[in-house]
C-alpha positions as CSV (number, residue, x, y, z in Angstrom):
1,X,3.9,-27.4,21.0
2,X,7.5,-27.1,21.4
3,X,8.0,-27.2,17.5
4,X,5.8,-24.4,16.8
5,X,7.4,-22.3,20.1
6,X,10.8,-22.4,18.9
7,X,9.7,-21.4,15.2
8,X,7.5,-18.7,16.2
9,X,9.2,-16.1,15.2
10,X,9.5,-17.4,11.6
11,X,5.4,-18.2,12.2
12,X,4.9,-14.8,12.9
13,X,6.8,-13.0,10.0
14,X,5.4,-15.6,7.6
15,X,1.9,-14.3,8.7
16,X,2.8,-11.2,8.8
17,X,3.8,-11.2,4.8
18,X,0.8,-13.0,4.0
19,X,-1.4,-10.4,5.5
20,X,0.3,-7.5,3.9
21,X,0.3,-9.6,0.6
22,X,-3.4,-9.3,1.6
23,X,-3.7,-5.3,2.2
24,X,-1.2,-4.9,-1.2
25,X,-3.7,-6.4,-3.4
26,X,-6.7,-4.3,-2.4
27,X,-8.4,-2.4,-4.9
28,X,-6.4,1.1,-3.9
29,X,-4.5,3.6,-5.7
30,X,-1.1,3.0,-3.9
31,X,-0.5,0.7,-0.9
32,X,3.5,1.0,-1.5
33,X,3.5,2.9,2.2
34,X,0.9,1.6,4.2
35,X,2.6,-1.7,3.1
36,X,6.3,-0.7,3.8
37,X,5.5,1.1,7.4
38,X,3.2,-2.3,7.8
39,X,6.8,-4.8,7.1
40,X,9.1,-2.7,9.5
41,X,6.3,-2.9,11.8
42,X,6.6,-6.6,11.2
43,X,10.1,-6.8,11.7
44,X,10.3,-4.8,15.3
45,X,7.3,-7.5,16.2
46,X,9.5,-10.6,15.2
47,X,12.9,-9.1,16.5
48,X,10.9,-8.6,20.1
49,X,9.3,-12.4,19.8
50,X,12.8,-13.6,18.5
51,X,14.2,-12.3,22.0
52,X,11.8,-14.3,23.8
53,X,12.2,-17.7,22.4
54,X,13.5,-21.0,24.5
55,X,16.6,-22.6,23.4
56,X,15.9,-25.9,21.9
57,X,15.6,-27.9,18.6
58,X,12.5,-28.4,16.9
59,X,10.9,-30.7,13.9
60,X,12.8,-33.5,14.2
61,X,16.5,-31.6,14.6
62,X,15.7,-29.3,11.2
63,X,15.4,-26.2,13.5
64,X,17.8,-25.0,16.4
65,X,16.9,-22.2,18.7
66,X,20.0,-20.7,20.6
67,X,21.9,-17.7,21.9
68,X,23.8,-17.9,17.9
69,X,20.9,-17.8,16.0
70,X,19.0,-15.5,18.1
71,X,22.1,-12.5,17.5
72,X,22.2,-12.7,13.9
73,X,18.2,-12.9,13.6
74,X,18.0,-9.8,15.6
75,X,21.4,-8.2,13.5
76,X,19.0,-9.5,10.1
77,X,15.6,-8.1,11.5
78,X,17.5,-4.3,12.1
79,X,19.2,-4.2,8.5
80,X,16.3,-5.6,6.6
81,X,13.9,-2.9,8.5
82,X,16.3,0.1,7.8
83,X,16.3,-1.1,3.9
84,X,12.6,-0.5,3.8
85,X,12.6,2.5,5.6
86,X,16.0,3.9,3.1
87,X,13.6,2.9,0.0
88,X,10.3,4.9,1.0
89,X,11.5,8.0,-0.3
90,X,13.7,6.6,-3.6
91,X,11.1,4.6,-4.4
92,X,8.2,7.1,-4.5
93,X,10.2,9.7,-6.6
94,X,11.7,6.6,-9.2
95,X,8.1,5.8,-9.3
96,X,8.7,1.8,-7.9
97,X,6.4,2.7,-5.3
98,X,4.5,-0.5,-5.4
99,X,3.6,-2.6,-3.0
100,X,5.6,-6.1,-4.1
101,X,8.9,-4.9,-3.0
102,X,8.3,-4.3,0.6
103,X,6.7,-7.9,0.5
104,X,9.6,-9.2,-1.1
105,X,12.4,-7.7,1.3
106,X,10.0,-9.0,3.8
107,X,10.0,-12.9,2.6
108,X,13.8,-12.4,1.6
109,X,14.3,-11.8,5.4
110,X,12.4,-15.0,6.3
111,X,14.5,-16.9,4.1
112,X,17.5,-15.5,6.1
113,X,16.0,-16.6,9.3
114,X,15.2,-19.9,8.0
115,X,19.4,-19.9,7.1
116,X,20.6,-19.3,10.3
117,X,18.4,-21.5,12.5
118,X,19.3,-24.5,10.3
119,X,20.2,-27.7,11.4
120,X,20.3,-29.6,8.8
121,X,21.7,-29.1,5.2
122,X,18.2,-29.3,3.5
123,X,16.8,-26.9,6.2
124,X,19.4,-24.2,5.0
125,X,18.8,-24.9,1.6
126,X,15.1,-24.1,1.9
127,X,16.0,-21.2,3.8
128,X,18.6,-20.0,1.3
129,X,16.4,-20.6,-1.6
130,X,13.7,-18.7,-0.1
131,X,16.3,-15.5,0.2
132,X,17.7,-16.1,-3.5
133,X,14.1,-16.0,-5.6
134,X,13.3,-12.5,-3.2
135,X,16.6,-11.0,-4.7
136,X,16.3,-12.3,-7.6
137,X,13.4,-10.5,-8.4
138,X,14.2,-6.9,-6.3
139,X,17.9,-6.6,-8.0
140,X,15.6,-6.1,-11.8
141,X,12.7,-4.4,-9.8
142,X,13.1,-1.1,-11.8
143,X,11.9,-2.5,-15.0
144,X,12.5,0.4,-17.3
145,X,16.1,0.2,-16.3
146,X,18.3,-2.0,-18.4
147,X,21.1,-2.0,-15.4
148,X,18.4,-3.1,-13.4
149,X,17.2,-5.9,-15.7
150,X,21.0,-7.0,-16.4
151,X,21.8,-7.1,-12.4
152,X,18.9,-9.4,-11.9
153,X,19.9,-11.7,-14.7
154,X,23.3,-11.7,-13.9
155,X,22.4,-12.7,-10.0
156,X,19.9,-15.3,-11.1
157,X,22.4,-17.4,-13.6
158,X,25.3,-17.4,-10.8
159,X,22.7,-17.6,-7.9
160,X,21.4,-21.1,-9.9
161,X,24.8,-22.1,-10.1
162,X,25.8,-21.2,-6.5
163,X,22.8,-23.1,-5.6
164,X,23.7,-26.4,-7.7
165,X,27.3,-26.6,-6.4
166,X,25.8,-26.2,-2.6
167,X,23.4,-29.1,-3.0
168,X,26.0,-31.3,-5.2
169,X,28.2,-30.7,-1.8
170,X,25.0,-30.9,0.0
171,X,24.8,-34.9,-1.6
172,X,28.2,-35.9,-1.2
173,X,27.8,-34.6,2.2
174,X,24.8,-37.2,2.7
175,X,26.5,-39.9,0.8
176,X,29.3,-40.4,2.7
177,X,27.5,-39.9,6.7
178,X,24.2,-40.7,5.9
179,X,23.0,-38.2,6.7
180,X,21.9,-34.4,6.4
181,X,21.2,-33.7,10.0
182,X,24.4,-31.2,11.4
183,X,24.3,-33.0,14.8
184,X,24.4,-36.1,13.5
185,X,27.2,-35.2,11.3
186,X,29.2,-33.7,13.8
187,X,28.9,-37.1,15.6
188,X,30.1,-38.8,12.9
189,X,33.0,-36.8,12.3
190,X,33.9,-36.6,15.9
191,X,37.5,-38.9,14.6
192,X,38.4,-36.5,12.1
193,X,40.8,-39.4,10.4
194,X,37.9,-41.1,10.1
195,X,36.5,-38.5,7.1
196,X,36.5,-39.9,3.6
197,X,38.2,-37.7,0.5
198,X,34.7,-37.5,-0.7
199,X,33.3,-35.9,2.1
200,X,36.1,-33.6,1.9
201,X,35.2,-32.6,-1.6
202,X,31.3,-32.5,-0.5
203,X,32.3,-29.7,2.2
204,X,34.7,-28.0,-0.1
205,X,31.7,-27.6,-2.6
206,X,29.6,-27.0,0.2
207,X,32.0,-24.0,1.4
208,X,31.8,-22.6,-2.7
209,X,27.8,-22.3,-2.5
210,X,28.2,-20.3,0.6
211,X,31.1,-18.6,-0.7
212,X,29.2,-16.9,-3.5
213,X,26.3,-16.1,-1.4
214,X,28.8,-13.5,0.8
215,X,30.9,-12.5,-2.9
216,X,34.0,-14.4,-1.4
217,X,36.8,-14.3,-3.8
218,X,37.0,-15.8,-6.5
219,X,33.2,-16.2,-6.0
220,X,32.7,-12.3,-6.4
221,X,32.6,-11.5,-9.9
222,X,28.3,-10.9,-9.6
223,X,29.0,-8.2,-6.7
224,X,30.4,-5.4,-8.6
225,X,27.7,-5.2,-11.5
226,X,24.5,-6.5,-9.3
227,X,25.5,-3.7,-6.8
228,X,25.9,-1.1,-9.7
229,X,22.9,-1.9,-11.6
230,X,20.1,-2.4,-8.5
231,X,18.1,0.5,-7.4
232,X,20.3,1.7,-4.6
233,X,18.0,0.6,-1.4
234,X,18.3,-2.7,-3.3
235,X,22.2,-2.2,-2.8
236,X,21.9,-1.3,0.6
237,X,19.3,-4.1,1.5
238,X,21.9,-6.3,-0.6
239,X,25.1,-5.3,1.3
240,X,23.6,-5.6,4.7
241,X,21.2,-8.2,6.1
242,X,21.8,-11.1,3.6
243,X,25.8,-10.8,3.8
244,X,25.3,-11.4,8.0
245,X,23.0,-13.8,7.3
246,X,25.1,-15.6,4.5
247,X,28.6,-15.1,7.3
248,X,26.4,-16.3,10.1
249,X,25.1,-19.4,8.0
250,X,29.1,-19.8,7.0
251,X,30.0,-20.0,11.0
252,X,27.4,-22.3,11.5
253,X,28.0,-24.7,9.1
254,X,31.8,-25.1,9.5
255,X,31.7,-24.4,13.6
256,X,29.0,-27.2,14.2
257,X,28.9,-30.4,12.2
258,X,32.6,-29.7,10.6
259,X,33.7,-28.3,13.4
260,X,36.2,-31.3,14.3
261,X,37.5,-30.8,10.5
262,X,38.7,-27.4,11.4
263,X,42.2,-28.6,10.0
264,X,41.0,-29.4,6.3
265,X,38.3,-26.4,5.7
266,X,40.7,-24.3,7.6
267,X,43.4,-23.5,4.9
268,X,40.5,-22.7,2.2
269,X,39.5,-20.0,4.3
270,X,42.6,-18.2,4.9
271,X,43.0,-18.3,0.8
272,X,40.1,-16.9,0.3
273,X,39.9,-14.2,3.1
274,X,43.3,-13.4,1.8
275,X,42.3,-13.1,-1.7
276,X,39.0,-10.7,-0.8
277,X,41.0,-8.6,1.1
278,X,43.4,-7.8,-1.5
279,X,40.6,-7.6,-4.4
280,X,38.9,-5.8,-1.9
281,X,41.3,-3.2,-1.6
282,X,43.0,-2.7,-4.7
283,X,39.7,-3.0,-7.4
284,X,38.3,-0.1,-5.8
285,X,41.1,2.4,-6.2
286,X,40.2,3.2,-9.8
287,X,36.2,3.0,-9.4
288,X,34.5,6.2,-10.1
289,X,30.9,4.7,-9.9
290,X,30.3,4.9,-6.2
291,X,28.3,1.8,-5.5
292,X,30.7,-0.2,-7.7
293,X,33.4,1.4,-5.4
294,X,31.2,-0.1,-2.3
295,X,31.2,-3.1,-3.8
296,X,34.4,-3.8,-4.1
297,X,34.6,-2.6,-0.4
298,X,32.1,-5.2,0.5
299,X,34.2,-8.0,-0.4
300,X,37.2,-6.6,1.4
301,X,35.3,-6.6,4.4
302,X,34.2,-9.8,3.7
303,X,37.8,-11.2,3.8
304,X,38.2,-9.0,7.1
305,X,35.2,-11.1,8.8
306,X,37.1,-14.5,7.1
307,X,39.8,-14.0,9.2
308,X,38.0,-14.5,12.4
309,X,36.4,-18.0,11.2
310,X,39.9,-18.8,9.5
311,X,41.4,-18.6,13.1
312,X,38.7,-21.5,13.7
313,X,38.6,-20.3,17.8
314,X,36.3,-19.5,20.4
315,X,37.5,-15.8,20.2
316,X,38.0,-15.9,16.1
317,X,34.1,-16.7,15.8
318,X,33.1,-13.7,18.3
319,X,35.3,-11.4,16.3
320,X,33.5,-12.7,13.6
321,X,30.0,-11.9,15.1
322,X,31.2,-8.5,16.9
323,X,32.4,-7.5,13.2
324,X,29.6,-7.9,11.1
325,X,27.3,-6.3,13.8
326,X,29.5,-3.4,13.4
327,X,29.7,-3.7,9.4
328,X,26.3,-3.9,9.2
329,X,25.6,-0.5,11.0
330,X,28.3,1.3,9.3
331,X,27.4,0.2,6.0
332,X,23.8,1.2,6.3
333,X,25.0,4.7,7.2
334,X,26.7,4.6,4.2
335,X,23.8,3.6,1.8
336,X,21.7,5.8,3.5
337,X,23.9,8.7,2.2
338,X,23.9,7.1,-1.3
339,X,20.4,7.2,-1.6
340,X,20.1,10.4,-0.3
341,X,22.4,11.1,-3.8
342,X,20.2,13.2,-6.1
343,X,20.5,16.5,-8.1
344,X,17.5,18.0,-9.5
345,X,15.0,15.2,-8.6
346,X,17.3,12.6,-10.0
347,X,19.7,9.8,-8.5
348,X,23.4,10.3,-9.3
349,X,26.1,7.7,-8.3
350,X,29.4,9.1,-9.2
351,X,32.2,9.9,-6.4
352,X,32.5,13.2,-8.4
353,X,29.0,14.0,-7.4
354,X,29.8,14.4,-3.6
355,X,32.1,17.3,-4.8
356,X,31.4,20.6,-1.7
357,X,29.0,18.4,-0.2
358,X,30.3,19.9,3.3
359,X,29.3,23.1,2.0
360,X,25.9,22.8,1.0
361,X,24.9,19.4,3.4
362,X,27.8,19.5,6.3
363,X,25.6,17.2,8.4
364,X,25.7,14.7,5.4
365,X,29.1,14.9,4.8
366,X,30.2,14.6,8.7
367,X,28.4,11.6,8.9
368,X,29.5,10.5,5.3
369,X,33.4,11.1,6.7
370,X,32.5,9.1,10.2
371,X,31.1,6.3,8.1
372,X,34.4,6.3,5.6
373,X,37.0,6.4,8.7
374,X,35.3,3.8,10.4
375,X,35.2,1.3,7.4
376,X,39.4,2.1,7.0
377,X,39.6,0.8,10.3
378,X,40.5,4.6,12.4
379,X,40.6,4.8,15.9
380,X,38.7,5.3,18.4
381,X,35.4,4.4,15.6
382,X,33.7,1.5,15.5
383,X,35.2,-0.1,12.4
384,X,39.1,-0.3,14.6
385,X,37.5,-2.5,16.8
386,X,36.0,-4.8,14.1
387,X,38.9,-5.3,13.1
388,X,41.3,-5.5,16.0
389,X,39.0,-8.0,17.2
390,X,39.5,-10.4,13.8
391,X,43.2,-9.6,13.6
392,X,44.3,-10.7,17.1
393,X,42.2,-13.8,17.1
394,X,44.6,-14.6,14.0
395,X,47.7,-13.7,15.8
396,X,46.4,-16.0,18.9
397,X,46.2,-18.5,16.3
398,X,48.9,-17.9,14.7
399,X,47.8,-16.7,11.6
400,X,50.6,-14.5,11.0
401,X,50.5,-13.9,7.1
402,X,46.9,-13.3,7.6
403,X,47.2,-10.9,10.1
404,X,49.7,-9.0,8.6
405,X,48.2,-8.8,5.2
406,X,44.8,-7.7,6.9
407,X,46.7,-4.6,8.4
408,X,47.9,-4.1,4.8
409,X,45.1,-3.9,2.7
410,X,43.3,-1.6,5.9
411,X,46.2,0.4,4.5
412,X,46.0,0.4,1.0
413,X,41.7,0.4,1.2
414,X,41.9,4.0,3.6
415,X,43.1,5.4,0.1
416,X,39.7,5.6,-1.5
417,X,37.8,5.9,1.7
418,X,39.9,9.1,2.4
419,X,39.7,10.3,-1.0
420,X,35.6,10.5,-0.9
421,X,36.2,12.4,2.2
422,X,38.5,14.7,0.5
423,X,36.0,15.0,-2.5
424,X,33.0,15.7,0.0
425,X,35.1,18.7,1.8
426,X,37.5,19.9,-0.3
427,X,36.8,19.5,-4.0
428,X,34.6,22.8,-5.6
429,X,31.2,21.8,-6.4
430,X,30.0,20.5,-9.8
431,X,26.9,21.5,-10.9
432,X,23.7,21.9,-8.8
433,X,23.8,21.4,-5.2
434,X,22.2,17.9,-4.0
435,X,18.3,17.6,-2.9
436,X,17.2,18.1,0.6
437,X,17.6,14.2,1.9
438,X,14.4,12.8,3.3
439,X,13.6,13.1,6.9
440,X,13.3,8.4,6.9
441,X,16.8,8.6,5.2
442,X,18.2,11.2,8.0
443,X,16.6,9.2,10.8
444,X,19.2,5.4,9.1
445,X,22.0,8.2,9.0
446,X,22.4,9.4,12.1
447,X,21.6,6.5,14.2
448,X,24.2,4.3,11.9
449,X,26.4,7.5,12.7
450,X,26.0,7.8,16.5
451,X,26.8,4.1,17.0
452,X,30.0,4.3,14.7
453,X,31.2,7.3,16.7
454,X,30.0,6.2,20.2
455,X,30.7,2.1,20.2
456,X,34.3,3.1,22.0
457,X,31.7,4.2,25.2
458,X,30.7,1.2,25.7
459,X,31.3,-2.0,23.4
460,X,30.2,-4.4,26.3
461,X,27.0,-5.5,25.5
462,X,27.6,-6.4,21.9
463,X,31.0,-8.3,22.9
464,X,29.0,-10.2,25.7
465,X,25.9,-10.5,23.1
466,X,28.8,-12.3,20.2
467,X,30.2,-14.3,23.5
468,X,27.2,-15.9,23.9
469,X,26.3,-16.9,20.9
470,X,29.9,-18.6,20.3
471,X,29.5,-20.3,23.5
472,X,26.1,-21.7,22.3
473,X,27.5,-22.6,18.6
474,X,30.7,-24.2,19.5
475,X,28.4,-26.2,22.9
């Protein structure tokens, strides 16, 4: 009985999609909504079990149940619900209102959950698949769309090979320990000098797999055009719940079974934090497309959230935790105001299009200008404190270069954060004025807003929610 206790909350979300898939398929004009309201309904219901669940292992070691896995299932649950509730609307007036995609998000998010409760390299690799085939299919949902249909080809050829170098790793991995299990790794490897080259190699290709799934550089070159050619709820589903879940699934992997080989996968992760955060904040300068610009932003703030694990500490990793909890709130506030983009019952993408938005939508553009400030890392928002968190647990650790070049490229990104804010409030208006945004898409915006303008109140809980889940990770 313990098994099926500690993977309940998968149990019940896995139900949950199969009855839905059950509802979609009546014989009814259009179950896109009862079917959407009926998967964040699921996900409230799992995040609440999720909360509930005793700490343990189950099936044999393949599961673990913690304080870890239980923050970033609750983080994954929250972004996956508010990209349903974003794509109501958009997907009504584009006319993808069916009932699939809902059901999709839905089994994508169990595949996340299935990531981060992993113990055991085949485990994850169920779990990751699971996620993969979801997007696969949602990033060429708009069929008529030949952006659409060349984002989900693109994703599926370097998903495939993502998923071929993680289970090549995976093997090597098994070859040389003899096993897939993560606590039985991390008792082999508890005499560091005792690990061969090739499991080196075997975690090194282990470490690329995962690094394509968060668009690490030099792993990032699907981001930009997946991102650009996806409906944009799939963006903002995209850059939210699967890049925690893929960071979280990164943390686990290197801070349990390699965690005693912290001074080999180390320096790989401080190149390629350093190398997102520069990409991250120089591609973007020139972008005019705006989800190609938040993109490129995406991978910045990836190498932002690398410099926490790089600093491979008890206070790096909770940086970590306390950062994509933040990016993931900001960043949906941010989506929300992309899909809110339309002129004349259409979707438009480009910065340009923002132009007098204070004038015509000032609510929009206030939050839109919280949302940008935040992500360049401006006190007293929530995205300062992401960051400060991350950069000091370098400094303790001595990361100087990393530090300093993180401070850098928060520098250099605030360029084309600030300039959308100067487009919104004091560039003249082009054209028509944008639609009235739907009341689901207001409801994302604002809350996303309030908790990037208020988290300076009171960060306690979160910080004492990330402490936790280190302190149950690293045992």
């Amino acid at each position: 009985m313990m098994n099926w206790t500690l993977a309940l909350p998968e149990l019940v979300l896995a139900l949950c999609g199969l009855a839905i898939l059950g509802i979609g398929v009546l014989p009814k004009r259009n179950t896109f909504f009862p079917c959407a309201m009926a998967v964040v309904g699921a996900f409230l219901l799992t995040a609440v079990v999720t909360l509930g669940v005793p700490e343990g292992t189950a099936f044999g070691g393949q599961i673990a149940a913690d304080a870890f896995s239980r923050f970033a299932k609750v983080l994954i649950l929250l972004g996956a619900a508010a990209g349903v509730v974003l794509s109501i609307d958009f997907n009504a007036r584009e006319g993808l209102d069916r009932f699939e995609y809902p059901v999709l998000l839905l089994f994508a998010t169990l595949g996340m959950m299935v990531m981060v409760s992993a113990n055991d390299l085949m485990a994850l690799y169920i779990g990751l698949e699971l996620l993969s085939l979801s997007l696969y299919v949602v990033a060429a949902f708009n069929r008529d769309d030949e952006r659409s249909a060349e984002a989900g080809l693109k994703y599926f050829v370097l998903g495939a090979l993502a998923s071929g170098l993680l289970l090549y790793g995976s093997s090597l991995v098994y070859g040389f320990t003899g096993t897939t299990n993560f606590d039985s790794i991390a008792n082999a490897l508890s005499d560091p000098t005792k690990a061969s080259a090739g499991l080196i190699v075997g975690l090194v290709f282990v470490m690329v797999g995962l690094a394509f799934k968060i668009s690490a550089v030099p792993f990032h070159m699907w981001t930009p055009d997946v991102y650009e050619g996806a409906p944009t709820p799939v963006t903002a589903f995209f850059a939210a719940a699967p890049k925690v879940a893929a960071i979280a699934l990164f943390a686990r992997v290197l801070g349990g079974p390699f965690g005693d080989l912290a001074g080999q996968w180390q320096q790989v992760v401080v190149i390629i934090s350093l190398l997102s955060m520069v990409l991250g904040a120089f591609a973007a300068i020139g972008q005019e497309n705006i989800k190609r610009l938040m993109a490129y932003s995406s991978i910045g703030h990836v190498g932002f959230a690398l410099v926490g694990l790089a600093a491979a500490s008890e206070a790096g990793m909770r940086g970590l935790l306390v950062y994509m909890a933040i990016y993931l709130l900001m960043n949906l506030g941010a989506f929300a105001v992309l899909v809110a983009m339309r002129r004349q019952g259409r979707a438009v993408e480009q910065v340009r299009d923002l132009a007098g938005l204070a004038k015509t939508d000032l609510g929009m553009a206030v939050w839109m200008a919280i949302f940008m400030f935040s992500m360049a890392g401006i006190p007293p928002l929530a995205g300062f404190f992401g960051k400060m968190f991350v950069f000091k647990a370098a400094v303790d650790a001595g990361l100087w270069t990393l530090a300093i070049v993180g401070v850098l490229a928060s520098v250099v990104s605030a360029f084309y954060y600030l300039r959308i804010v100067k487009v919104m409030f004091f560039d003249e208006q082009v054209g028509a004025a944008l639609d009235p945004r739907p009341a689901t898409v207001s409801l994302v915006m604002t809350a996303s807003g309030l908790f990037t303008l208020l988290f300076f109140l009171y960060p306690a809980p979160l910080v004492a929610a990330a402490q936790a889940a280190v302190a149950a990770l690293l045992g």
